[in-house]
C-alpha positions as CSV (number, residue, x, y, z in Angstrom):
1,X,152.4,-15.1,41.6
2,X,150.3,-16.4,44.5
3,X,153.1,-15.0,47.0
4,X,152.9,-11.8,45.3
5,X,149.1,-12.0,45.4
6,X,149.1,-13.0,49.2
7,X,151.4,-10.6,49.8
8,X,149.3,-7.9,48.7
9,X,146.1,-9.2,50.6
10,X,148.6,-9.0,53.6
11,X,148.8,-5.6,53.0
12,X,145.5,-5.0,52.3
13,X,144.5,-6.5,55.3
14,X,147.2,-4.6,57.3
15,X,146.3,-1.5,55.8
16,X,142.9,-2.2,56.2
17,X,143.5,-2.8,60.0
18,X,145.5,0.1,60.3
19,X,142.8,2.5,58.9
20,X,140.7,0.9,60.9
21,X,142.9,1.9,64.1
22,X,143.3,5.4,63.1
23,X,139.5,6.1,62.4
24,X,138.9,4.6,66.3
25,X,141.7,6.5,67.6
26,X,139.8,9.6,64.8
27,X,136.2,8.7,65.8
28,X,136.4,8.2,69.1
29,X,137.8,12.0,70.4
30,X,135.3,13.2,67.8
31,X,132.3,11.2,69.3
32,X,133.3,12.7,72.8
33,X,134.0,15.7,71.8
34,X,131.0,16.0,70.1
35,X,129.3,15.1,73.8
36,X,131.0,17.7,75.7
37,X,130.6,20.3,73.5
38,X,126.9,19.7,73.2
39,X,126.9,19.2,76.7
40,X,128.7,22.2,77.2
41,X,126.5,24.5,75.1
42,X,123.5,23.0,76.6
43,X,124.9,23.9,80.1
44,X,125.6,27.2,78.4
45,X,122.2,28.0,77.6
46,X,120.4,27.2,80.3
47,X,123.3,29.0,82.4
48,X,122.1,32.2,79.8
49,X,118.4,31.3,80.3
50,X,118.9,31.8,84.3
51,X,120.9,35.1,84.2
52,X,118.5,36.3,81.7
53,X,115.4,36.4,83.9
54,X,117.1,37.0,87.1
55,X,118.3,40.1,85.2
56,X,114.8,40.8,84.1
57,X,113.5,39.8,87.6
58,X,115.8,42.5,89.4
59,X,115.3,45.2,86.6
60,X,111.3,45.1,87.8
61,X,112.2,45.3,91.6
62,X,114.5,48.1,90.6
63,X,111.9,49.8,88.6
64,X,108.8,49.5,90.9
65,X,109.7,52.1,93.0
66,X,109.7,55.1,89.6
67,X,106.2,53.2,88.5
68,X,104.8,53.1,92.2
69,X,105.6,57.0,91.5
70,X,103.9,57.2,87.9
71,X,101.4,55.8,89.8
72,X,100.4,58.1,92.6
73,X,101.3,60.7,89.7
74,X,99.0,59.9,87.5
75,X,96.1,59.9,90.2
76,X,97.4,63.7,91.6
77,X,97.5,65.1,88.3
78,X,95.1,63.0,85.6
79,X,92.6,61.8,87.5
80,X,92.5,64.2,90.6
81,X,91.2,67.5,89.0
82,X,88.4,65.9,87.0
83,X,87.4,65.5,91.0
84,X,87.7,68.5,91.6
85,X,86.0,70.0,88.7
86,X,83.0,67.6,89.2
87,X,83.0,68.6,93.4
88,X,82.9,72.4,92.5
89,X,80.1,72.2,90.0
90,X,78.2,69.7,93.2
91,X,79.1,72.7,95.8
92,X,77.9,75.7,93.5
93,X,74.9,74.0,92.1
94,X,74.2,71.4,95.2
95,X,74.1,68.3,92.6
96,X,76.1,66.7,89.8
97,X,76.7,67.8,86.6
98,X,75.2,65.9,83.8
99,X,77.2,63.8,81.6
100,X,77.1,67.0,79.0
101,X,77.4,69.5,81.2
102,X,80.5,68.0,82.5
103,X,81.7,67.7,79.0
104,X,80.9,71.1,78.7
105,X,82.6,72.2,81.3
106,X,85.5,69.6,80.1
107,X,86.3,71.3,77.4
108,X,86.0,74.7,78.5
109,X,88.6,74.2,81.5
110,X,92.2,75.3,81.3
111,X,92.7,72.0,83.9
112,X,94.1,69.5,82.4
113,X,91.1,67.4,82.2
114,X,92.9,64.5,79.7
115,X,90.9,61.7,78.0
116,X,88.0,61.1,81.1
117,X,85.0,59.2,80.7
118,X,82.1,60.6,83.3
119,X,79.1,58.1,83.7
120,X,76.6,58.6,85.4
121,X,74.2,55.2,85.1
122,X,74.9,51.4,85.4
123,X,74.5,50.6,81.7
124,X,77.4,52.8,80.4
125,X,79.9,51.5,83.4
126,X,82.8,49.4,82.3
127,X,83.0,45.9,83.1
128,X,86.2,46.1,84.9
129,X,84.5,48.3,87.5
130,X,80.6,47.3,87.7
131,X,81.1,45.0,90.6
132,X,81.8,48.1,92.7
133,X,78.5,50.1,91.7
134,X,75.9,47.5,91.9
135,X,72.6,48.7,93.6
136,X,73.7,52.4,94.0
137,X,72.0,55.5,94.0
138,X,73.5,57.6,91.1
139,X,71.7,60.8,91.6
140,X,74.6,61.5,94.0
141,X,77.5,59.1,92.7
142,X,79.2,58.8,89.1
143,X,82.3,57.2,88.2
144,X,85.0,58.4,86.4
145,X,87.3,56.7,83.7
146,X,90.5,58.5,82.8
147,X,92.8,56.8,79.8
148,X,95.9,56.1,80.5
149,X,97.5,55.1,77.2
150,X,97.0,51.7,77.3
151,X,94.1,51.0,79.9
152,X,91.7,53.0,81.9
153,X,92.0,54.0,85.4
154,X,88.7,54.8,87.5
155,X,87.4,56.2,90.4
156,X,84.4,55.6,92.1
157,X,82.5,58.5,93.9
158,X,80.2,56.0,96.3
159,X,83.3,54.4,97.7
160,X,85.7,56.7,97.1
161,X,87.7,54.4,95.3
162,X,90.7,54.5,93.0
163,X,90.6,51.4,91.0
164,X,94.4,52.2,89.4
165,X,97.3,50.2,88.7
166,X,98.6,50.7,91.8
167,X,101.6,48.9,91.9
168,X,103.0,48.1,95.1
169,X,106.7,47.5,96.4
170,X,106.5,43.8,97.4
171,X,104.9,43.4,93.5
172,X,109.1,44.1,92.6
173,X,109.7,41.2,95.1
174,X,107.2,38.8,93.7
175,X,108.2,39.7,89.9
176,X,111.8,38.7,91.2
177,X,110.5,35.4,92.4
178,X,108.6,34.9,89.8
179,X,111.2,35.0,87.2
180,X,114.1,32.7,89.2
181,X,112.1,30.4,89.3
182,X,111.1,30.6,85.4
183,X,114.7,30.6,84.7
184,X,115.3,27.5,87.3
185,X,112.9,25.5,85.7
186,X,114.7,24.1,82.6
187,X,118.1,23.9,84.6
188,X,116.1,21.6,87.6
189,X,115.0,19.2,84.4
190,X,118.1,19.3,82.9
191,X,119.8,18.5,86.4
192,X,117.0,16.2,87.1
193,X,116.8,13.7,83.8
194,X,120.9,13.9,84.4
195,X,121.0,13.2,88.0
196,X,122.7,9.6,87.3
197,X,125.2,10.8,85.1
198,X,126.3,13.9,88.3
199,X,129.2,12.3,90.2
């Protein structure tokens, strides 16, 4: 009876020690596979999180020419006649129109005049644009808002002065920069809080 009950804690034990083995031999590719897959997915990411902005970075450069075009576009046919209207009524009646007779005039013009704001004192000028027309004399100046969708664009009679979006080529560059280095960023701390583990 006590060999048969030894015998069986022998196997118990043996079977103990055996399932002991198999779960290490089990366990232990787990646990590393584990490491290298999250290691891998991590490298994976922030791989994706690179290419992501540097394809956004190079889509703007590629871009910035057609907007450098909407641009000047937008001055030659938005903003451009509502000079021209305002510099015809100046030459035929040797001043500026009022604010309602240019509205006047606005709406009775086949030009396309679009959405322009004409102002002809300090207190109605925007704030994006009142730094240029401090201490001016506007009996002969005005300056002229024309909406662009989403923001106003001016010019400004006593400087002759677009203030515009103008977007410039080397803005593409800069954009480009700008994003490689966004996207380098969590790859350089990933790489740098690593550095011991990098043969």
């Amino acid at each position: 009876m006590h060999r048969r009950y030894g015998l069986c804690q022998s196997l118990q034990h043996h079977q103990v020690c055996w399932c002991v083995i198999i779960c290490d031999y089990i366990s232990l590719p787990l646990l590393l596979m584990s490491k290298l897959t999250r290691k891998i997915l991590i490298n994976f990411f922030l791989i994706a999180w690179l290419c992501f902005f540097t394809w956004a970075g190079v889509n703007i450069l590629l871009s910035n020419p057609k907007q450098i075009a909407r641009d000047k576009d937008f001055i030659t046919n938005e903003i451009n006649p509502n000079i021209k209207t305002i510099d015809s009524f100046k030459f035929a009646n040797h001043r500026l129109p009022t604010v309602a007779e240019f509205h006047k005039i606005k709406h009775g013009n086949s030009d396309n005049l679009g959405n322009a704001n004409y102002v002809k004192q300090y207190k109605d000028v925007d704030d994006d644009v009142k730094s240029y027309v401090k201490n001016i004399d506007w009996s002969d100046n005005y300056v002229l808002g024309v909406w662009r969708g989403d923001w106003w664009e001016y010019y400004i009679s006593y400087q002759h002065k677009y203030v515009t979006n103008d977007t410039r080529q080397s803005d593409g560059f800069i954009a480009l920069l700008e994003f490689i280095v966004i996207g380098l960023i969590p790859l350089s701390l990933w790489l740098w809080f690593n550095r011991k583990n990098i043969p």
